[in-house]
C-alpha positions as CSV (number, residue, x, y, z in Angstrom):
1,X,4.3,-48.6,-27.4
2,X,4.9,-51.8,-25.2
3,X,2.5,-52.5,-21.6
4,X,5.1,-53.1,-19.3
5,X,2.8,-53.8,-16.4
6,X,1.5,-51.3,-13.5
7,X,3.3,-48.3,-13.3
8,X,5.5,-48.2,-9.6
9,X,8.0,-45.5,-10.0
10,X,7.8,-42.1,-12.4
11,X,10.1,-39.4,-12.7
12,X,10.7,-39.0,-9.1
13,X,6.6,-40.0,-8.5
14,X,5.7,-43.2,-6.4
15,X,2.4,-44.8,-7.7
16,X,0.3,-47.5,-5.6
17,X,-2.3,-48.5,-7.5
18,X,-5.2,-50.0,-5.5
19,X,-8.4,-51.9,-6.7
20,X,-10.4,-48.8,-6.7
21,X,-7.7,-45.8,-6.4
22,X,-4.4,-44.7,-7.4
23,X,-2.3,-42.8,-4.8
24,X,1.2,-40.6,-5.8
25,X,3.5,-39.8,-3.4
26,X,7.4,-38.2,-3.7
27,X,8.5,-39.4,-0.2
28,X,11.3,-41.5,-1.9
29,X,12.2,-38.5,-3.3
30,X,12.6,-36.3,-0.2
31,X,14.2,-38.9,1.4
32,X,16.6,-38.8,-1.3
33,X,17.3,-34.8,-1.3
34,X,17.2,-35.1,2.7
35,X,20.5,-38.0,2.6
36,X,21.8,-36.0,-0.4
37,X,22.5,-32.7,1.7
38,X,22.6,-34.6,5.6
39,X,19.0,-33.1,6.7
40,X,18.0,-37.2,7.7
41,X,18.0,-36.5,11.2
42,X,16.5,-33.0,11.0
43,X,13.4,-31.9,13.0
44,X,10.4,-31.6,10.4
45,X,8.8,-28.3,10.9
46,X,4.6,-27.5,10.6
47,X,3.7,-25.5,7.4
48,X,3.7,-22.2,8.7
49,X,0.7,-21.2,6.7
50,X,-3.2,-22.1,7.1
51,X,-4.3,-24.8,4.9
52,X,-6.4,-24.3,2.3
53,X,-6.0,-20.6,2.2
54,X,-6.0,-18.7,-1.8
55,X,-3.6,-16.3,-2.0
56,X,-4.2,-13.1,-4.0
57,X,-2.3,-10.0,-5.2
58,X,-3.6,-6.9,-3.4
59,X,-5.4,-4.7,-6.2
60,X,-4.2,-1.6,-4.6
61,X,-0.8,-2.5,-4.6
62,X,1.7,-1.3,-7.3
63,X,3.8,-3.7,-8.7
64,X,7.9,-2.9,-8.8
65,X,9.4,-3.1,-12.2
């Protein structure tokens, strides 16, 4: 194994690392997808979902096999 300094860039991951915290981020990533398939210059959309919601399967519900 060989220390090749601070880690920037990881299998499509972005790492900062800061005095006291390490922060990840994909946004080179998306913007990579976004040029890949012309979406650049698209309108970003809110998640239309509340955050921080946990989704369950209804008991009472029968699955279909």
């Amino acid at each position: 194994m060989t220390d090749i300094g601070e880690m920037s860039y990881f299998l499509g991951v972005e790492v900062k690392q800061m005095q006291d915290k390490l922060f990840m981020t994909q946004k080179r990533y998306a913007e990579k997808i976004l040029s890949r398939f012309k979406m650049k210059n698209c309108k970003p959309v809110a998640i239309p979902a509340e955050a921080g919601i946990e989704l369950r399967i209804d008991s009472n519900r029968q699955l279909a096999l």
